[in-house]
N, C-alpha and C positions, 0 to 999 in steps of 0.2 A: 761097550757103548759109551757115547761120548753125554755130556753133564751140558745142556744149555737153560738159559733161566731168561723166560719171556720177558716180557721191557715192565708188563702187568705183575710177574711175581717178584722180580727184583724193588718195585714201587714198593707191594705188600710188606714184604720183610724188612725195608728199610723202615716204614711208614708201622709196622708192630714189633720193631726191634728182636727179629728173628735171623739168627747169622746162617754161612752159608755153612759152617759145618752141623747147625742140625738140620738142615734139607739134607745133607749130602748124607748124613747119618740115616736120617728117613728113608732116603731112596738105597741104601746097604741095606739096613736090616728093618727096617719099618711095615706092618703089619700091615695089608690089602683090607680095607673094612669095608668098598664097594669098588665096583667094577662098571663098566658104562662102554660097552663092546660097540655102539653104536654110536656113539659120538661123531660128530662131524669137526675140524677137519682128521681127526686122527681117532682111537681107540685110549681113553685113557682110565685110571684109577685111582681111587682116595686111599694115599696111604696113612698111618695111624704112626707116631712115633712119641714115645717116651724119653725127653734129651734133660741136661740140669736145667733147661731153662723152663723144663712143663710139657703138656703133651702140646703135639703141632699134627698138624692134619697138612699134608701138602700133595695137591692132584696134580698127578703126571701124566703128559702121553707119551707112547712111543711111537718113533719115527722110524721103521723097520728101513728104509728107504733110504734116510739120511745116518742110519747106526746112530742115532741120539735119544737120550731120555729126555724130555722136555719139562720145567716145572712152569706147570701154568698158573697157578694159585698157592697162595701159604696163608693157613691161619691158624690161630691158637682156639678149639674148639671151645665151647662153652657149656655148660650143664641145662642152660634153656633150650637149646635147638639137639640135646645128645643126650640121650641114659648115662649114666655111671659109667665110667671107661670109655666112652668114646667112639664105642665100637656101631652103634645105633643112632640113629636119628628120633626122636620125638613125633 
């Protein structure tokens, strides 16, 4: 599947100085920490990644339709809104 990056997450990661190789590292090997199967317009997921630059959280959907992963959002989680690791919400 093919790598596109919404016009909103390319803003994010420019705008929290987050490169595309840790999305693309993310979306390899980055850890599913929610899921959202009912999402509208697609099915997508919070993935959890550990890159040198810090942990980044970046929600993807897939486009089973168009064969692309879609990154819709990227951020660098934080310890107010997340338990230890990242893995939980508050």
């Amino acid at each position: 599947m093919g790598l596109r990056f919404s016009r909103h997450a390319y803003s994010r990661m420019l705008e929290r100085c987050i490169s595309v190789q840790a999305v693309a590292e993310a979306v390899r090997s980055g850890e599913v920490v929610e899921s959202y199967p009912g999402a509208h317009p697609l099915p997508c997921k919070l993935v959890l990644c550990h890159t040198l630059e810090g942990p980044v959280h970046v929600l993807l959907a897939e486009d089973q339709t168009e064969h692309a992963i879609i990154v819709v959002t990227v951020y660098r989680p934080d310890l107010g809104r997340w338990h230890e690791g990242f893995r939980r919400r508050r």
